[in-house]
C-alpha atoms as one frame of an Amber mdcrd trajectory, in Angstrom:
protein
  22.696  38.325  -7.124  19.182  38.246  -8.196  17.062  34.759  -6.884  16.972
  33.371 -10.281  20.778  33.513 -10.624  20.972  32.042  -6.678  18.273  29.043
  -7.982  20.106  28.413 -11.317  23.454  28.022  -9.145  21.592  25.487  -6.783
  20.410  23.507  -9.673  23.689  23.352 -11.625  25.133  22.286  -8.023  22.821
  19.653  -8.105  24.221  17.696 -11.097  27.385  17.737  -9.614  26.699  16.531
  -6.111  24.516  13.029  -6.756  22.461  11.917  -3.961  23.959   8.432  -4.078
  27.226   9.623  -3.103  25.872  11.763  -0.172  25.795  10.143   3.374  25.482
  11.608   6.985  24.991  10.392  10.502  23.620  11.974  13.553  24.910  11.048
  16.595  23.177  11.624  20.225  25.292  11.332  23.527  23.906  14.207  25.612
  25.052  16.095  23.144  25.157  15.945  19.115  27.662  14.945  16.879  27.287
  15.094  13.292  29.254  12.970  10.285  28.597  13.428   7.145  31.393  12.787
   3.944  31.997  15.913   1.394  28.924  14.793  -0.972  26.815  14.872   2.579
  27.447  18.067   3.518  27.286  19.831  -0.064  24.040  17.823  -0.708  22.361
  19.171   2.882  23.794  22.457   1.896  21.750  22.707  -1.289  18.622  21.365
   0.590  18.497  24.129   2.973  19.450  26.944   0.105  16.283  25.282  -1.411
  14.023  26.278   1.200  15.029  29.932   0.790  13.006  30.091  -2.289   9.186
  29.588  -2.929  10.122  28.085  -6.192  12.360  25.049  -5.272  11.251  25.236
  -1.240   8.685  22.035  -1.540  11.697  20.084  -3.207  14.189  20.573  -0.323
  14.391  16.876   1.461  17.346  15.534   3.296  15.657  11.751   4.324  17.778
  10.105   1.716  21.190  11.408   3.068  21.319  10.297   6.657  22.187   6.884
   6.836  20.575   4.144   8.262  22.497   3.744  11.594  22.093   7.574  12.147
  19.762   7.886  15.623  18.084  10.769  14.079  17.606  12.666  10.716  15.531
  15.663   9.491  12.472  14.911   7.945  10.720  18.159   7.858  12.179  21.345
   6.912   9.900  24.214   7.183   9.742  28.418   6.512   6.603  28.771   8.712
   6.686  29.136  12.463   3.564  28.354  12.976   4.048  25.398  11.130   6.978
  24.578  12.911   5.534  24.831  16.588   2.364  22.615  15.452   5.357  19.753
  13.713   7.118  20.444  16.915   4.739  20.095  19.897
């Protein structure tokens, strides 16, 4: 499957699997626990198949899916290690 046919998929996917709908939770207890109801984890899904792809890689964000009451989310996703380390540290 070339990328363009992989993109196309994630953005027909996308129609069908509204943000509004989508909710997860983290949960921390020594350990991590993660929630999240069928929307949730199709929605993260497509965010991280985003970030495979220079084309749709700056659109991947998964703030709006974990709720509220979650004691952690994911608010940057990133392809570069050295970007990662200096988010990281």
């Amino acid at each position: 499957m070339e990328d363009s046919e992989i993109i196309e998929f994630i953005r027909e996917l996308e129609s069908h699997v509204p943000i509004e709908s989508a909710e997860a939770k983290f949960a921390a207890f020594g350990e991590v626990a993660l929630y999240a109801n069928k929307d949730g984890y199709l929605r993260m899904a497509l965010e991280l198949m985003k970030c495979a792809f220079d084309e749709t890689y700056l659109e991947a964000d998964m703030n709006d899916i974990f709720s509220k009451d979650s004691d952690f989310g994911i608010e940057h996703l990133t392809r570069d290690k050295n970007e990662f380390d200096i988010i990281s540290s």
